[in-house]
N, C-alpha and C positions, 0 to 999 in steps of 0.2 A: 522131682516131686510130682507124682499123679494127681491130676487135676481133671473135673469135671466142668471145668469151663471149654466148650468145641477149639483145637487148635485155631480154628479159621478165622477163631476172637480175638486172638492173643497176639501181639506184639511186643518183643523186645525194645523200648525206644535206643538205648545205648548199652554198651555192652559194660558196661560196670557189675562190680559182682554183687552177689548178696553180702551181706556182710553180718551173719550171725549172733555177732558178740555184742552186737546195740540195741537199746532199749524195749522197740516196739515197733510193730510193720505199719505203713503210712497211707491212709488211702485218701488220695487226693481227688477228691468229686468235685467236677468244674461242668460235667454236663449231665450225667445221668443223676438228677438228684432227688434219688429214695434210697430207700434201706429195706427194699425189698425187690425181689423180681429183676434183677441186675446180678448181672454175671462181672460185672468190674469187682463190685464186692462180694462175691461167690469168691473170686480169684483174692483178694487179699484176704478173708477170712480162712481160707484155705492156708492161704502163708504163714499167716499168725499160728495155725496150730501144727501147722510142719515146724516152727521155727520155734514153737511156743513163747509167745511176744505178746506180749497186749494190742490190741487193734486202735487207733486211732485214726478217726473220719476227719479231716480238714476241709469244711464247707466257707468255701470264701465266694465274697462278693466284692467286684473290685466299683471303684465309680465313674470310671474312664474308657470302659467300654463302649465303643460307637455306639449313639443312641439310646443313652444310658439317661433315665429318666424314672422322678416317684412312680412312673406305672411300672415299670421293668423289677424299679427294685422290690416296690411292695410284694407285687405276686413273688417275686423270690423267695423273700421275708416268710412271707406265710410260708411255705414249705420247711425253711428254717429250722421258724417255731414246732412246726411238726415232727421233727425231725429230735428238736430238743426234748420235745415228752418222750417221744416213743423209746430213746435211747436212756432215760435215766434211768430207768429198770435194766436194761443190761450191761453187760460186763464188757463194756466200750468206751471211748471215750472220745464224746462230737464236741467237734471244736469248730463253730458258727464264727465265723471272722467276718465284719463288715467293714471296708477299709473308709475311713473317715473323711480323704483326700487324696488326691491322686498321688501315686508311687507311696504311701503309709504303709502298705502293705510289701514294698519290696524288698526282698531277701527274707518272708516268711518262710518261702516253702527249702529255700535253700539249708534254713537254722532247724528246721522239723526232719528236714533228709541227714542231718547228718548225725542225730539219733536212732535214725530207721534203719534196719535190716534189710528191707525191702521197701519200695514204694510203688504203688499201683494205682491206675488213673484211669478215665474213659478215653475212648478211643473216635475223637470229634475231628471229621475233615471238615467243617465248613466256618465260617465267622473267622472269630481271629484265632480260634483254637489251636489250628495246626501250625502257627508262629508263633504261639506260649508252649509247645507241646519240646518243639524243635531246640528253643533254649534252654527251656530245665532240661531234656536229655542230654547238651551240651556243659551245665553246667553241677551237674548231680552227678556225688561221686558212687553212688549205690544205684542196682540195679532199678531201671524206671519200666514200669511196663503198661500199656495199654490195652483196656479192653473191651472190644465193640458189642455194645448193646442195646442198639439201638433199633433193632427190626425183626421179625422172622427170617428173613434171611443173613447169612452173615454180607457183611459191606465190599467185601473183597471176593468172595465166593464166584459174581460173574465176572468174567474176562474180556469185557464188549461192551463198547457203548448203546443204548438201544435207543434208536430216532421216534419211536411209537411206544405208547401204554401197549397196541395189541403184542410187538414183538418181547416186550417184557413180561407181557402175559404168556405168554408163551414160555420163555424160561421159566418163570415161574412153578407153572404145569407139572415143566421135567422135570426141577431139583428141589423145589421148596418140601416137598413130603418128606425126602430125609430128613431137614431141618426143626420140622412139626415135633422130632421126638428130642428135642435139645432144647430142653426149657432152664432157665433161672429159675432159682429156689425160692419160693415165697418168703420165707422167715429164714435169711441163713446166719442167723446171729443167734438163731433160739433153739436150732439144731447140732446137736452137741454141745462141748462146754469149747469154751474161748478161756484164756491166761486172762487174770481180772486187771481192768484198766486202774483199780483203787491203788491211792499215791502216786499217781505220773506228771498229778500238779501240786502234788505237796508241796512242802516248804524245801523239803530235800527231794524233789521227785526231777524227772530229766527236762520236765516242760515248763518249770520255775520261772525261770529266766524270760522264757519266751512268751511266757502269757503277760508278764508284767508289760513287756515292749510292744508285745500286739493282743492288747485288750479283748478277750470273747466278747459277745455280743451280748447284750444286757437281755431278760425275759422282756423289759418294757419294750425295748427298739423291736424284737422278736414278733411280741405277742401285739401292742398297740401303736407302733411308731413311734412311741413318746423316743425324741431324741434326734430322729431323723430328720431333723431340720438343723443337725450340725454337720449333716453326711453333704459333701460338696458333688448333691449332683442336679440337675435339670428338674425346677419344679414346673418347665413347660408344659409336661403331658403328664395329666390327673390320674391315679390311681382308677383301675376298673371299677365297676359295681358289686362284682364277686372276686373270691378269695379264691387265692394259689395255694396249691400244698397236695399231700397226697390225701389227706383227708378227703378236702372238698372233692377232687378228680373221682376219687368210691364214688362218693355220694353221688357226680355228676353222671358216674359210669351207671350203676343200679338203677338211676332215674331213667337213661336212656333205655336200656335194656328191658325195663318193666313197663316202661311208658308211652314208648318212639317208635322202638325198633320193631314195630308188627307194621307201621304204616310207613315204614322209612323206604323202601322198593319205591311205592307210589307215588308218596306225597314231598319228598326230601327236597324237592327242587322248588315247592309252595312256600315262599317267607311267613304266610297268613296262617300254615298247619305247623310251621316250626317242629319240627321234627330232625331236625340231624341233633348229632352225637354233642358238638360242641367238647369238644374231648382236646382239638388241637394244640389249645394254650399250655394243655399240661401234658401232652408229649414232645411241646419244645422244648421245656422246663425239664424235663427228666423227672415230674412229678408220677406219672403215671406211666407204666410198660407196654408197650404191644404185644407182650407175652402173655399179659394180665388180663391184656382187655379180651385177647384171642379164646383166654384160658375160660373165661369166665363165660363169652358166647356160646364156647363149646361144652359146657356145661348144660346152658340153657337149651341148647338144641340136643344136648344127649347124642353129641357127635361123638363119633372112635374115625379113625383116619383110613380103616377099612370103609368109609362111607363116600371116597374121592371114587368117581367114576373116570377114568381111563378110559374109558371108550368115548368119552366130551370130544371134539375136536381141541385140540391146545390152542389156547389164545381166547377161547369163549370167555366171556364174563359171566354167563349164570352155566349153573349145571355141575361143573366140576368137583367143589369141597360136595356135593351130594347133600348143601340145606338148605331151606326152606330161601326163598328170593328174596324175602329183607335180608336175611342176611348174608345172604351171597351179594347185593347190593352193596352191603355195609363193608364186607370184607375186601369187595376193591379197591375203594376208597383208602383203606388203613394198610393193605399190603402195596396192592398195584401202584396206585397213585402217588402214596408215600413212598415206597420206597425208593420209587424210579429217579426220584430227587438226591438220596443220597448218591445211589450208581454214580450219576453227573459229577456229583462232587468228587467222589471215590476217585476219580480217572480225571479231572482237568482241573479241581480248584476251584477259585474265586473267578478265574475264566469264565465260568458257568454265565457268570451274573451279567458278562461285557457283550455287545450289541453282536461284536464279529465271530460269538459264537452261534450262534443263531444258525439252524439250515438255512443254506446258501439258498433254495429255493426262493424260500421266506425272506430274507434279505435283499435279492432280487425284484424280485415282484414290488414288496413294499419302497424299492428306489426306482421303479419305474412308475411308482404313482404318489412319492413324495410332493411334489411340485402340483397336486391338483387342488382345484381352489378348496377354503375349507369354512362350511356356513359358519362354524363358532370354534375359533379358537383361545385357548388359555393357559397362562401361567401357571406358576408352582401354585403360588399365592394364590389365584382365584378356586383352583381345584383342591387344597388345603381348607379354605372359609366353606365350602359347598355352594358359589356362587357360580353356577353357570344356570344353564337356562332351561335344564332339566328337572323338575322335581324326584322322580327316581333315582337320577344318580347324587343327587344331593340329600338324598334319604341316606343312601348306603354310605356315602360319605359321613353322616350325622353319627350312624350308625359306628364308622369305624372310629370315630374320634372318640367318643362317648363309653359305648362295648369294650374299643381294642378287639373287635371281631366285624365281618358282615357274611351275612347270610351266605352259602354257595354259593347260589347258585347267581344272586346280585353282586357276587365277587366278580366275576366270568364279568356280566354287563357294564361292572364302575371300570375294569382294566379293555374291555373293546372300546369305548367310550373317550378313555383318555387317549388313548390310537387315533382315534378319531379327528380329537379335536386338540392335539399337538402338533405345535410348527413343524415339528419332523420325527419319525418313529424312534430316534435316539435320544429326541427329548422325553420322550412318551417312557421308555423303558426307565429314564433317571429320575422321573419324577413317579412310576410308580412303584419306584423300589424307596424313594424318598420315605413317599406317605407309608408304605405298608411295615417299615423298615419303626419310623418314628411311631407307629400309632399301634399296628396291632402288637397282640400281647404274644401272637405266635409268628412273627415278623422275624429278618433273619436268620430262616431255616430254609432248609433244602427243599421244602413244600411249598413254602412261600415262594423259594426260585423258581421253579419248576411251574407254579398257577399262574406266575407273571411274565413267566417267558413263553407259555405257553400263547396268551394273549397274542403275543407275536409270529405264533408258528410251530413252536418246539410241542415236538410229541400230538405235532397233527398233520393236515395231508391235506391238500392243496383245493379250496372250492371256486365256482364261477365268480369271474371276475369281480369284481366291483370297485368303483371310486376311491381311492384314499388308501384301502384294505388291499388292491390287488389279491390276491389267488388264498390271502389270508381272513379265516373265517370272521366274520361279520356279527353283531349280536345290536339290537337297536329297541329304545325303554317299547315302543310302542306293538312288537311284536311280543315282548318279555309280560307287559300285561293283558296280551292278548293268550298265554299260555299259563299263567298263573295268576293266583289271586295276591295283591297287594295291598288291597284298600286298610288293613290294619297294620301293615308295615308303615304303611305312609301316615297314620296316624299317631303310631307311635314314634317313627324319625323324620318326619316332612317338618317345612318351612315354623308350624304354628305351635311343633311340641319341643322347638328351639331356647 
């Protein structure tokens, strides 16, 4: 079958074959989750009309994944919901599954593969995906295929670990331009016609059986929660203050784009000009695309990809894409930064996240000044409540528990801080994958790895010594507001707006 999804996306997970004589091809979305601007369902809508099959989207939420909490699930929720409108006009058929207890949901996807022709999935190396990914290709007797869509670049594409943002920047340079011309389809469900999903839940349809045993997801649990207080998961950590989905992500994106992004070069590191993108939550979520958001800058800047100067030295961070400095700002941040984190994962795993991955440099150093005395140290529990004896970092602390986000650039200073003031740098990396893992709403991603292990070394390069940090860069509240303005952060997250 010709397919316009980049081979470099595409994985076979097991070699089972298609099996053309079954009801409808199966697309099982566990990370990328929209219905637009994804090449996973470029590739299964593609199937459906090589094989002419009805297309059905299986959107499951299990409630036993690590750290799995009403803030985790609501934002899911909301995209859902999203997900539910947009499709009842086409000729699809989304099936929102929320499992109500732990293991409710298993042998779902098993009883849905074995009406499917085909099934096609995202292609997620990090969290627990690549150990749910490895058993349904083991136990799926139809072709399973993965497909990465997760970056401008493809995931597998470099061949090399890279210790620095600059040497990534660097590959980048050389191969990301061909990639620039391999977009996902915006609407690929409204392009062409698709074989119609009507009767697949009928009374005699093939998904009968299977809806009755694993219950879709009601509009109320969807659209208001009403219900989710039977779903058995952690009412520990409270729902955000803003909604998940690909809706709100537009919205979020259009505001940044018309609102931020002329002052984001300058100001993006000021908590008090608030100016970043805040875009994160929803390309953990597979709400929003980097293809979309790419697509939509270069719009705005009335880029063509003949506007890349080659004659930039490779590895610069401004000058290259050839636009204006916000947003060549902007775009390191959502290429460079982000995607240096998947690479990691790509090539070592869950390794990423353990101490003894760390440059040896960095490792070094910080055990040659583990043992130095330390003015204020603390617990999980005290750096969880925001009680230490910093007002700044007990701001961004407020911040993360409250948000599910903190500022960037007070991100950098809450992870130097707990360094700081941990009984030992292996305490410091478990407790700040604890909190950011439990709290923020884009926690458990390859970005999240990569900002926190950076705190300790990864993808930086070695400064004058200092106490505690060794040759590992240093960050401290009283130089942070001596470079930036906080005094309306701390109003809004300090001790008295508690």
């Amino acid at each position: 079958m010709a397919s316009t999804v980049p081979p470099l996306r595409l994985r076979a997970l097991n070699r089972a074959p298609i099996r053309g004589d079954r009801s409808y091809v199966l697309y099982w979305m566990i990370g990328q989750r929209r219905i637009a601007w994804n090449f996973a369902l470029d590739r299964a809508v593609e199937r459906a009309r090589a094989l002419r099959r009805p297309l059905v989207i299986l959107e499951a939420l299990r409630c036993d994944y690590p750290w799995a909490s009403l803030r985790h699930h609501r934002f899911a929720l909301d995209g859902m919901r999203d997900h539910r409108k947009a499709c009842a006009g086409l000729p699809v058929f989304h099936y929102p599954y929320v499992e109500p207890s732990p293991g409710a949901g298993r042998g779902l996807l098993e009883a849905l593969a074995h009406g499917a022709a085909a099934v096609v999935t995202d292609d997620m190396p990090f969290f627990f995906f690549p150990r749910m990914l490895e058993a349904a290709a083991r136990k799926l007797d139809v072709r399973l295929e993965a497909v990465d869509s997760h970056g401008l670049l493809p995931l597998r594409q470099p061949d090399r670990d890279f210790i620095t943002a600059y040497s990534f920047r660097i590959h980048l340079h050389k191969h990301l331009l061909l990639h620039l011309g391999e977009m996902p389809r915006p609407t690929p469900m409204e392009e062409g016609s698709l074989p119609s999903a009507v009767g697949l839940g009928a009374e005699d349809g093939p998904l009968r059986e299977i809806l009755r045993r694993w219950r879709p997801a009601s509009d109320d649990l969807l659209s208001a929660g009403a219900g989710l207080e039977e779903v058995a998961v952690s009412r520990a950590v409270a729902p955000v203050p803003f909604s998940g989905g690909p809706a709100a992500a537009r919205r979020r994106l259009r505001h940044f784009l018309e609102q931020k992004l002329s002052r984001y070069d300058a100001e993006r590191n000021d908590p008090d000009a608030d100016v970043g993108s805040r875009l994160s939550p929803y390309l953990h979520w597979g709400h929003l695309s980097a293809h979309e958001i790419f697509q939509r800058l270069a719009e705005q800047e009335d880029w063509t990809p003949n506007r890349v100067d080659e004659s930039v030295p490779k590895g610069r961070r401004e000058g290259w894409w050839g636009m204006s400095p916000p947003s060549e700002a902007f775009l390191d941040e959502l290429v460079t930064w982000r995607e240096i984190g998947f690479n990691a994962w790509v090539r070592h795993g869950e390794a990423v996240e353990h101490y003894d991955s760390l440059p040896a440099w960095a490792r070094e150093t910080l055990a040659d000044h583990e043992d130095d005395p330390r003015a204020h140290c603390y617990d999980l529990r005290a750096f969880d409540d925001a009680e230490t004896h910093d007002p700044l970092w007990n701001a961004a602390q407020r911040e993360l528990r409250t948000e599910g986000t903190i500022h960037n650039y007070l991100r950098m200073l809450w992870g130097k801080k707990i360094l700081e003031w941990s009984v030992t740098p292996r305490d410091a990396l478990e407790i700040m994958l604890e909190l950011n893992n439990r709290y923020a709403v884009d926690g458990r991603d390859p970005n999240s790895t990569s900002g926190i292990t950076w705190v300790l070394g990864r993808y930086d390069r070695g400064w004058p010594e200092r106490d505690i940090y060794g040759k590992v860069r240093s960050m401290s509240s009283r130089s942070t507001r001596r470079k930036v303005s906080v005094a309306r952060y701390l109003e809004r997250f300090g001790e008295s707006s508690s």
